[in-house]
SEBAKE-891754 format. One record per residue: residue number from 1; x, y, z of N, C-alpha, C in turn; residue in one letter. Coordinates in pm, whole numbers, padded with zeros to 5 digits, m for minus. Example, Ala and Ser with C-alpha at 12.3 -4.5 7.8 and 13.67 -1.06 7.14 Angstrom:
# SEBAKE-891754
  resi     n_x     n_y     n_z    ca_x    ca_y    ca_z     c_x     c_y     c_z  resn
     1   01319  m00569   00780   01230  m00450   00780   01320  m00330   00780     A
     2   01285  m00225   00708   01367  m00106   00714   01290   00003   00787     S
This chain:
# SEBAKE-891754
  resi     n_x     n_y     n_z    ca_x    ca_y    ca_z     c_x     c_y     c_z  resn
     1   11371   08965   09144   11325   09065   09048   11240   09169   09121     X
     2   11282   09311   09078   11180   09425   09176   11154   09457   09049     X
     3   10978   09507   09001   10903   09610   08915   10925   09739   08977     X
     4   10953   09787   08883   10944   09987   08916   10875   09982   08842     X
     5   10755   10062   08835   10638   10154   08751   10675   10297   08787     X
     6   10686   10362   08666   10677   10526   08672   10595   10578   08572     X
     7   10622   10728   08575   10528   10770   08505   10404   10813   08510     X
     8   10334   10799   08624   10213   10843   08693   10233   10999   08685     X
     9   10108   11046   08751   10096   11149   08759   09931   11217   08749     X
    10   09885   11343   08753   09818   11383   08787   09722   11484   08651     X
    11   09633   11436   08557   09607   11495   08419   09472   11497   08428     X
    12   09447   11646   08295   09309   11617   08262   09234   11541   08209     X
    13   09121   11528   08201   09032   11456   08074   09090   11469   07950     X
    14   09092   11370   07889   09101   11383   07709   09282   11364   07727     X
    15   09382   11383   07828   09507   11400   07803   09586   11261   07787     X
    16   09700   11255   07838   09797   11111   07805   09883   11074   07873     X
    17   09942   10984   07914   10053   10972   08003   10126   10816   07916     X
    18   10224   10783   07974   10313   10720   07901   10391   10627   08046     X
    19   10327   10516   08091   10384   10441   08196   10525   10336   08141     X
    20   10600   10315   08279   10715   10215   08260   10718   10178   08320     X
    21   10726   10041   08331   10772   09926   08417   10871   09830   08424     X
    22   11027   09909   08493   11112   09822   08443   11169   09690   08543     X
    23   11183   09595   08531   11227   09457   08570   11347   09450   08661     X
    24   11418   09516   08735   11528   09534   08812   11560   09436   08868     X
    25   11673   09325   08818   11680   09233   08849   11662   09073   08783     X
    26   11618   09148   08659   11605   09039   08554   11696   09017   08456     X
    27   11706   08891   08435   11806   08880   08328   11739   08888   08173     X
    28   11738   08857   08071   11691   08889   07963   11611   08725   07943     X
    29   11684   08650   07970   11609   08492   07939   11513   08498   08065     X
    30   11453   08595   08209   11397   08530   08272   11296   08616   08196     X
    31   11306   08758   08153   11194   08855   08119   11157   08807   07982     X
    32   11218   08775   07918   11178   08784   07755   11030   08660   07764     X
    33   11057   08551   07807   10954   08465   07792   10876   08457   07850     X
    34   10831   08567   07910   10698   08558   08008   10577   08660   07967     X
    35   10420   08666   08008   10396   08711   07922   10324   08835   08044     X
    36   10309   08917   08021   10321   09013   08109   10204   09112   08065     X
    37   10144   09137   08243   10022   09269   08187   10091   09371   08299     X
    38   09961   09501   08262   09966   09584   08332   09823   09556   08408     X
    39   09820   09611   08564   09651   09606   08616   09689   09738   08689     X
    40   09551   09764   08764   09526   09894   08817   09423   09861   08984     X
    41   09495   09925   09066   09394   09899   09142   09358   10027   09184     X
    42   09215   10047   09182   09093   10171   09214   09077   10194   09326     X
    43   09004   10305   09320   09020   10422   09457   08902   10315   09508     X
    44   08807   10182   09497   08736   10129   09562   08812   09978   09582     X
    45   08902   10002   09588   09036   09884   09578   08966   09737   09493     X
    46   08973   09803   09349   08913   09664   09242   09061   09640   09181     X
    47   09114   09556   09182   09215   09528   09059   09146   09467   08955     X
    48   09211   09539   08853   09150   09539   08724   09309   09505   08625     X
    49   09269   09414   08472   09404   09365   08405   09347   09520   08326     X
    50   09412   09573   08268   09407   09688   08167   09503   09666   08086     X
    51   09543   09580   08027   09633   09548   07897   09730   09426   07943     X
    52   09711   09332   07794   09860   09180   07843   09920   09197   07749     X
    53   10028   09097   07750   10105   09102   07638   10193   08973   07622     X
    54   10189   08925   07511   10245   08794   07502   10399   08766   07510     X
    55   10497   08736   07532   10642   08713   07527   10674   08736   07385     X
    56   10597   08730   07286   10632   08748   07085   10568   08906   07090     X
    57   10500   08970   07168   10475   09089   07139   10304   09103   07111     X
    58   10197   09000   07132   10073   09003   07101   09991   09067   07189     X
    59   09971   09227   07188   09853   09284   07277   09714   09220   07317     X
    60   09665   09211   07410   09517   09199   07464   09456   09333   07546     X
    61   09348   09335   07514   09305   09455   07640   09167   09437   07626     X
    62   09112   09513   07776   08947   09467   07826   08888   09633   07719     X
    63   08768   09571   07701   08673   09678   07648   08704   09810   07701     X
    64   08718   09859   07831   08726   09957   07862   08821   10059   07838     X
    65   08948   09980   07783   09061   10070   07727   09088   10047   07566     X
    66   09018   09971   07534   09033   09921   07354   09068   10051   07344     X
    67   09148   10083   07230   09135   10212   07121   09188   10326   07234     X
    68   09200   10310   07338   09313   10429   07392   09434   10389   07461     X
    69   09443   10227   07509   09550   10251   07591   09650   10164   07450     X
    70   09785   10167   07510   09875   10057   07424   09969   09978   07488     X
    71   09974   09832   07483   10118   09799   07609   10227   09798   07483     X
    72   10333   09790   07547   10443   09740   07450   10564   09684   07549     X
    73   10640   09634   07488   10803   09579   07581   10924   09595   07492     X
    74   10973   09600   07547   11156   09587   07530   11219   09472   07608     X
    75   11223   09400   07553   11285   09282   07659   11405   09274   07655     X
    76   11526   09327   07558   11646   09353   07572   11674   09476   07706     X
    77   11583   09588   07723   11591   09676   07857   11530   09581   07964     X
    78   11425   09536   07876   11337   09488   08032   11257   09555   08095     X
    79   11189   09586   08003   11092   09718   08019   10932   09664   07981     X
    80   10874   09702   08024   10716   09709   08008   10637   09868   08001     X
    81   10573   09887   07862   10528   10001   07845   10367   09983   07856     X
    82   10284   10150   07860   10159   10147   07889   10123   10280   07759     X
    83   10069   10295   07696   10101   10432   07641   09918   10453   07710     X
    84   09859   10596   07703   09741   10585   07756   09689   10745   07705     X
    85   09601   10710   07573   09549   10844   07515   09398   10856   07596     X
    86   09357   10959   07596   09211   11007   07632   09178   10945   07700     X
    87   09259   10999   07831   09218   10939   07974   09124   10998   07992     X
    88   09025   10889   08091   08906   10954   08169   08929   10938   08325     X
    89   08816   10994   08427   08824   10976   08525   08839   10841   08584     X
    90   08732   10779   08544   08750   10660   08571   08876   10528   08539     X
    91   08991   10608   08515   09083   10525   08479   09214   10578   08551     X
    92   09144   10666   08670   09213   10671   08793   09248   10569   08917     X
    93   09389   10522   08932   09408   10413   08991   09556   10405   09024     X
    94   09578   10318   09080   09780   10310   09133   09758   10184   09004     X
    95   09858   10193   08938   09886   10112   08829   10002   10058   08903     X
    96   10008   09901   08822   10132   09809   08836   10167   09720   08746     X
    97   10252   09636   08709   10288   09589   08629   10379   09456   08654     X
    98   10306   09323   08601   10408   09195   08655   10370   09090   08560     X
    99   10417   08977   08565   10409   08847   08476   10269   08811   08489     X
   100   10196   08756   08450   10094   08702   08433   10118   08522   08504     X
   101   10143   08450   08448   10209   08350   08504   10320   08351   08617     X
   102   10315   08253   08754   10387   08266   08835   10459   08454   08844     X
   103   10365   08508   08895   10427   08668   08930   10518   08708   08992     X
   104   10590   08783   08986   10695   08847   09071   10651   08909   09212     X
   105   10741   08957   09312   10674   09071   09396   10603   09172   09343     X
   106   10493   09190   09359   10426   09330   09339   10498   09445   09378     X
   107   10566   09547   09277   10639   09664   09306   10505   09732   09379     X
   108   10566   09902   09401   10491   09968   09452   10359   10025   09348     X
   109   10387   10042   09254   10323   10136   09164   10298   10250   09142     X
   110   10246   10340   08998   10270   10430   09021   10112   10505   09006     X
   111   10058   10611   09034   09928   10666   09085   09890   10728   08958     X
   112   09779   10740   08888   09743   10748   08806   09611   10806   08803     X
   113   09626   10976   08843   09509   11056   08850   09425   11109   08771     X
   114   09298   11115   08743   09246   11176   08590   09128   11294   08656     X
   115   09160   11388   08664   09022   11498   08719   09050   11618   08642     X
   116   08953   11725   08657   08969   11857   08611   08968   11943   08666     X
């Protein structure tokens, strides 16, 4: 299984971006039952979880993104989503995306800039 994350890119304060992380290489019975986050690692190299998600579809997320970010999946594509309103600076980071349990290779990720 390879993760692709896309969707990065380079925005102001207050704006949005819309990440994907798709499973290349998965079949639908290996992706569907696993329960999968997104993390971020910072320009002071912290990895951080910034949203999970259960195999039935049950969001979690840390205080710091409550109320702006959103995960979601498609497990018939095999997809892992990030939606991400009123970004701040500090939520500048290479984002990635993998199972929570027994993980996959770490794809590359995709960069996730927030300045003005």
């Amino acid at each position: 299984v390879q993760l692709q994350a896309s969707g990065g890119g380079l925005v102001q304060p207050g704006e949005s971006l819309r990440l994907s992380c798709a499973a290349t290489g998965a079949i639908f019975s290996v992706f569907s039952p696993k329960d999968m986050a997104w993390y971020r690692l910072t320009p002071t190299n912290q990895r951080e979880l910034v949203a999970s998600i259960t195999s039935n579809g049950s969001p979690n997320y840390p205080d710091s993104v409550k109320g702006r970010f959103t995960i979601s999946r498609n497990n018939s594509r095999k997809i892992l989503y990030l939606q991400m309103n009123n970004l701040k600076p500090e939520d500048t980071a290479v984002y990635y995306c993998n199972s929570i349990n027994n993980p996959w290779p770490w794809g590359k990720g995709t960069l996730v800039t927030v300045s003005s």
